[in-house]
MISE-273938 format. One line per 8 residues: number of its first residue (from 0); their letters; for each residue x, y, z of C-alpha. Coordinates in Angstrom, 3 decimals. Layout:
N
NUM = a = X:Y:Z  ... .
This chain:
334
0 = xxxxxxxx = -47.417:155.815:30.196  -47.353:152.812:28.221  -50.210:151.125:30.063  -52.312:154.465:29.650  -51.637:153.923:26.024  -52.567:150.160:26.497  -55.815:150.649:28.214  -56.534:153.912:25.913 .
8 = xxxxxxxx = -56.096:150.944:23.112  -58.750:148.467:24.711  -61.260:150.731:25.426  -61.569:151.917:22.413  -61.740:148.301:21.118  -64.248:147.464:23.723  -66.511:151.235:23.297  -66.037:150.609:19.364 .
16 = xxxxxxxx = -67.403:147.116:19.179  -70.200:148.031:22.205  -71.383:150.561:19.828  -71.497:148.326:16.856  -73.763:146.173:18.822  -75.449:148.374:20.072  -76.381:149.138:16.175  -76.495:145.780:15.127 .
24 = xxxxxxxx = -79.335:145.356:18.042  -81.122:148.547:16.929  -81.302:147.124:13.813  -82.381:143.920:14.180  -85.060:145.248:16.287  -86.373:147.816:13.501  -85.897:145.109:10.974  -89.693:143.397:12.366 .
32 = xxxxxxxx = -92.621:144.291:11.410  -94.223:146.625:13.860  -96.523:149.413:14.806  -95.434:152.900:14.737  -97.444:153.374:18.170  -97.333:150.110:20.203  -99.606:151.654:22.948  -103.413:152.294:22.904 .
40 = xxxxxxxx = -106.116:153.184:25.279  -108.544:151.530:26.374  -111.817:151.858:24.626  -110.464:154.059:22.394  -110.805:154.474:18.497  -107.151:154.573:17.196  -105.269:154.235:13.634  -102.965:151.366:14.378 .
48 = xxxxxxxx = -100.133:152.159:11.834  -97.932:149.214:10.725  -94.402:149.531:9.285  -93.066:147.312:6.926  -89.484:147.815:6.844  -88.056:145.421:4.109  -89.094:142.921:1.351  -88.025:139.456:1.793 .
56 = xxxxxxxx = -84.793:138.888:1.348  -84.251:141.646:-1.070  -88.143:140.795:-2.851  -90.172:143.656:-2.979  -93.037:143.432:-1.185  -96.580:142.229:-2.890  -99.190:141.377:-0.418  -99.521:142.897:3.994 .
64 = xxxxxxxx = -102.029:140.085:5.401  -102.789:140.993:9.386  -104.713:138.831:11.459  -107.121:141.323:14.126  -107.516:139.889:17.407  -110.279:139.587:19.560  -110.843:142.930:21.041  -109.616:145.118:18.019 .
72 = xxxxxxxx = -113.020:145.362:16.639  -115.167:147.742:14.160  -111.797:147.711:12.061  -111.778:149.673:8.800  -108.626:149.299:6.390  -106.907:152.271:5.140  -106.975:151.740:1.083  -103.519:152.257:-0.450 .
80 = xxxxxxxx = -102.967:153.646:-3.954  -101.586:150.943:-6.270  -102.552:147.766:-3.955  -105.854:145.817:-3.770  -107.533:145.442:-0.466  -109.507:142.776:1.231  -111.122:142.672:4.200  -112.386:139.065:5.681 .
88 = xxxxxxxx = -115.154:139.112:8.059  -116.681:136.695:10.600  -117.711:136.456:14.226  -116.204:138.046:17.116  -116.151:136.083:20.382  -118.005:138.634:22.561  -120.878:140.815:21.645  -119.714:144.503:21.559 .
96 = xxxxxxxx = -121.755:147.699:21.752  -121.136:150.186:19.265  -123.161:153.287:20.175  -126.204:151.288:21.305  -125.846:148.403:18.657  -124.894:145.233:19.592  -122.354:144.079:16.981  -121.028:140.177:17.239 .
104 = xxxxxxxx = -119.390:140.262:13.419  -117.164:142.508:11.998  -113.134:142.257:10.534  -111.140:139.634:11.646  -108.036:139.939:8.412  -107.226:142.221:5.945  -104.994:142.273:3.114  -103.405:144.234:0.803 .
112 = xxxxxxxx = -102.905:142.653:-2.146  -101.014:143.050:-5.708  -98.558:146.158:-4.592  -94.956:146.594:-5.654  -92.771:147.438:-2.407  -89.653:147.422:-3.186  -86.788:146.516:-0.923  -85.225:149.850:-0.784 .
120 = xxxxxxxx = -88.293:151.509:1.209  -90.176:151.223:3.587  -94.266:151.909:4.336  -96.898:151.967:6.745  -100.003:150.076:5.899  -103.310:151.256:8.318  -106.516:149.760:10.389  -108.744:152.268:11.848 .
128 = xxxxxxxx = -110.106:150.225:14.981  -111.300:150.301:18.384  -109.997:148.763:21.528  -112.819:147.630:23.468  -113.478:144.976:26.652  -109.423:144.692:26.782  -107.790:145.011:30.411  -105.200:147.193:31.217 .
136 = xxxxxxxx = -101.551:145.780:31.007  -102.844:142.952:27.844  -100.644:143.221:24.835  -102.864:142.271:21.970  -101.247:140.339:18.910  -101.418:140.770:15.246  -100.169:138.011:13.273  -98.720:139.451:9.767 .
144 = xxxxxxxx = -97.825:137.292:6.646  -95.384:139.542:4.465  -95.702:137.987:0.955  -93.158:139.108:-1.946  -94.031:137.184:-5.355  -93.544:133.654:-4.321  -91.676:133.905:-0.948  -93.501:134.454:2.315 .
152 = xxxxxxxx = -92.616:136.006:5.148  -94.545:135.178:8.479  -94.156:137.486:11.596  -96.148:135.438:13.995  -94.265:134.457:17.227  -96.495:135.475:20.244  -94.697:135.060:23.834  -96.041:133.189:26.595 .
160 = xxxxxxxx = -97.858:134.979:29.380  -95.013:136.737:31.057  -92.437:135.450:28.558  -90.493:138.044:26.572  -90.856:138.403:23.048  -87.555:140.248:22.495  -85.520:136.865:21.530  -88.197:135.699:18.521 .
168 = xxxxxxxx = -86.862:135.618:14.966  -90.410:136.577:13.701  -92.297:138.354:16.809  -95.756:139.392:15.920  -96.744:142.879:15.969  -97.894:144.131:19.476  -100.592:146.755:20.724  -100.254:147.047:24.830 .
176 = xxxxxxxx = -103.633:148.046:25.881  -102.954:150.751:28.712  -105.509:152.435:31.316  -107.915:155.242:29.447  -110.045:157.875:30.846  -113.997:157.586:30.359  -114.984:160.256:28.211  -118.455:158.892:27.898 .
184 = xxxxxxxx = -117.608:158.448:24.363  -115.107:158.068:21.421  -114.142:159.174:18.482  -115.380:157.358:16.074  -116.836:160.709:13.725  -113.544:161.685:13.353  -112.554:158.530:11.014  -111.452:158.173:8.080 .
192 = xxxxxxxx = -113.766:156.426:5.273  -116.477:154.578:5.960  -115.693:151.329:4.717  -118.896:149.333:6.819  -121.402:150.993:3.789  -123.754:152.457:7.063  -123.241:156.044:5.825  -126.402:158.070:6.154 .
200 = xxxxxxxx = -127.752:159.689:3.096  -126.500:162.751:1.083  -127.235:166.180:2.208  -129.340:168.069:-0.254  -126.731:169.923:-1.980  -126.650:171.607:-5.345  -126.995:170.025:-8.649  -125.256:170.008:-12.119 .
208 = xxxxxxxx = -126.875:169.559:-15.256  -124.432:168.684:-18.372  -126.405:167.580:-20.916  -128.538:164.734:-20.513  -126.994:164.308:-17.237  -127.832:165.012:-13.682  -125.123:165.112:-10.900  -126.732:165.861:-7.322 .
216 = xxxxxxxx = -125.929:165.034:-3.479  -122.133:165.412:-4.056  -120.764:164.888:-0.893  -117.028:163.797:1.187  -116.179:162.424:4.659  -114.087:163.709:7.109  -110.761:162.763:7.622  -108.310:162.553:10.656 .
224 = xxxxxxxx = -105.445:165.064:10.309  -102.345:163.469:8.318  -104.509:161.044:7.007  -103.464:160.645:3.440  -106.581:159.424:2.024  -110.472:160.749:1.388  -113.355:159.312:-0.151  -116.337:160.822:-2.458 .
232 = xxxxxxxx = -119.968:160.233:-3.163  -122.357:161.382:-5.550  -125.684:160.492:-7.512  -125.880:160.520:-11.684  -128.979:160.246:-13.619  -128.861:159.822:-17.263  -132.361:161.415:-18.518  -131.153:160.609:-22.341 .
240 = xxxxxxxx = -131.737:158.417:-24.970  -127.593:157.770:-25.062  -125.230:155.550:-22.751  -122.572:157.857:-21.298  -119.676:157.155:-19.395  -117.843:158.661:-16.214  -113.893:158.370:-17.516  -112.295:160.134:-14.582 .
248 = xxxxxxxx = -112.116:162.712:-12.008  -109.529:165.247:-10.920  -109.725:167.938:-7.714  -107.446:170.638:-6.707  -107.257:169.321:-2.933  -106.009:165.899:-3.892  -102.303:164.813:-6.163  -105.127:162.166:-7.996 .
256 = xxxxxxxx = -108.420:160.807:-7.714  -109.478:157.262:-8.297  -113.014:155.398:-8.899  -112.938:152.797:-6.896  -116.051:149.518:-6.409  -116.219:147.473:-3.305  -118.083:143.920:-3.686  -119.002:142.059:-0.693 .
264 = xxxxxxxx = -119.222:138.311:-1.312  -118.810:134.798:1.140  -117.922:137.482:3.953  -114.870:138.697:1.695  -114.657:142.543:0.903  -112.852:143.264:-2.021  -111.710:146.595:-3.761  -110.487:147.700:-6.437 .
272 = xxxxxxxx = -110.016:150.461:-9.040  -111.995:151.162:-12.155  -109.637:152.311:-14.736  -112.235:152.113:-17.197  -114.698:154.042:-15.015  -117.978:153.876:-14.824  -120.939:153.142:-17.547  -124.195:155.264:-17.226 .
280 = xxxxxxxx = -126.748:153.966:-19.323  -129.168:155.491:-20.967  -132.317:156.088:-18.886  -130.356:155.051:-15.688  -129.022:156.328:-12.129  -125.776:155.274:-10.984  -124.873:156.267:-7.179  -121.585:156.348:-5.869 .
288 = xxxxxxxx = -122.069:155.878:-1.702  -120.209:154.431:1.144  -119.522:150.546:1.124  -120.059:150.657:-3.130  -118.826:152.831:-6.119  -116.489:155.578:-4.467  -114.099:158.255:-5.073  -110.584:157.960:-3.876 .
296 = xxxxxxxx = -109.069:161.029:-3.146  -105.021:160.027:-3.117  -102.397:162.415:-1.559  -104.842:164.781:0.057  -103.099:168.274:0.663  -105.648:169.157:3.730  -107.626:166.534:5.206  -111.177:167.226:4.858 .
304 = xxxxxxxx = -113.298:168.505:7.460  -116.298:168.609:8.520  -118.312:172.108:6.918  -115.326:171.650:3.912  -116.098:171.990:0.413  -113.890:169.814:-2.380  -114.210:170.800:-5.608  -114.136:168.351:-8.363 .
312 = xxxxxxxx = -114.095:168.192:-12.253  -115.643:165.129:-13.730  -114.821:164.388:-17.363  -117.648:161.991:-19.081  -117.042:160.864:-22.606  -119.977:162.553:-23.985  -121.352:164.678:-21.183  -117.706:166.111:-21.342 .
320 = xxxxxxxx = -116.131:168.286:-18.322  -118.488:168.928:-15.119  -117.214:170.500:-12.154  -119.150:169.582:-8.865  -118.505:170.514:-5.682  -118.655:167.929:-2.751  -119.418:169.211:0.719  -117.583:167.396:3.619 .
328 = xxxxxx = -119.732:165.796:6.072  -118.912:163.632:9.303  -117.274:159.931:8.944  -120.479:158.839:9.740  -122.702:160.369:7.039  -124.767:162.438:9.155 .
């Protein structure tokens, strides 16, 4: 009886301090940064999702760099309310078709820059990209720099061919390309917003006169479903003698809705929010289109699709409050 007790004793020493390892492992592992989905397909157009679980030893979190490796390519960043982004371009080893144009430059880093993370949450920070010319079986790396105020956190660490990654302090983030089926195609008209500035023009839709002002080809893209983010373009022509200004924009389908500019300059894409908003000068037109001034719709309650309206107020500082309604067209513009 007394050993029964005795071995009753040890094993639940031994099951209680298995399972605390067991935790300690799970842990550990979680605590890298990694991708929510760490398979993808070949040839296939995927969001690859990364979650940042932590600041930097207890430092909120300021600034996501991720290095894109060959093979990753036609990447477009997934803009993040409250946070800068960056995307750095330059060649791509191969040459890579994309729907009968041969690309050789696109992405290579992007960054996310001036956010407040704090250490008590986590997020997931997005690149909409496809996997192309990758064999089956390759794990492809992406190299992240976590930055919190002054400290820096690099998770880097790539294995050796067949080595295993599982014993790295800072293992890089890993995709494993696996076997697709040939559709003939992807699907790259489902993404999210255009960030390459290749949208085709606005559809003739309707157009709102306030005043002096003219507001015409109001249009949205298409979003993938549980994509938190939407973007919106329009044209404005000031016929007046007066400057006018847009101050800001508000729509039922979205919690807010930024103006955003993108500037390309030295290869470096850079965006950012106009609190101010946007001048429109007397006698001018000011269009907002893909890959310049935008609209950022922010916690979207239904992604847009395709055949969608979104309606929208605009509120000028002369012009006053004009409510325009967008029509939702394919990622690609067309």
């Amino acid at each position: 009886m007394k050993a029964i007790k005795k071995f009753g004793k040890t094993f639940g020493k031994s099951f209680g301090l298995a399972a605390l390892l067991s935790v300690a492992a799970f842990a550990s592992a979680e605590a890298h940064v990694t991708f929510l989905d760490r398979e993808a397909k070949q040839e296939s157009t995927i969001l690859a999702t990364l979650q940042v679980p932590h600041g930097c030893d207890g430092k909120a979190t300021t600034e996501v760099r991720v290095k894109l490796p060959e093979g990753f390519v036609f990447a477009k960043p997934q803009p993040k309310a409250g946070w800068e982004l960056e995307v750095i371009k330059g060649d791509y080893q191969k040459t890579y078709d994309n729907h009968g144009d041969k690309v050789k430059t696109g992405a290579i880093e992007v960054r996310w820059k001036n956010g407040n993370l704090s250490d008590d949450f986590y997020d997931t920070f997005v690149i909409q990209g496809k996997v192309s010319g990758v064999e089956a079986g390759t794990s492809l790396a992406f190299p992240v720099t976590q930055m919190c105020g002054d400290t820096l956190t690099a998770w880097d660490q790539v294995a050796k061919e067949g080595g295993d990654a599982h014993g790295m302090k800072s293992p890089a983030p890993l995709l494993k390309v696996v076997a697709g089926e040939d559709h003939g195609h992807d699907h790259d008209d489902m993404a999210g917003m255009d960030m390459s500035g290749m949208g085709g023009a606005a559809p003739a839709g309707e157009t709102v006169k306030a005043g002096d002002l003219e507001i015409s080809g109001g249009f949205a893209k298409a979003m993938l479903p549980g994509q938190p983010v939407g973007g919106g373009f329009f044209t404005v022509k000031n016929n007046g003698q007066t400057d006018d200004r847009l101050l800001s924009v508000s729509s039922a389908a979205a919690g807010e809705v930024q103006i955003h500019e993108m500037v390309t300059k030295d290869n470096v894409m850079r965006m950012r929010q106009l609190k101010d908003g946007i001048a429109i000068g007397a006698g001018e037109m000011v269009k907002l289109e893909p890959g310049n001034l935008h609209l950022m719709f922010q916690k979207v309650k239904t992604p847009f699709k395709q055949g969608d309206t979104v309606p929208v107020t605009l509120t000028f500082e002369k012009a006053g409050k004009v409510d325009l309604v967008l029509q939702v067209l394919s990622a690609q513009g067309k």
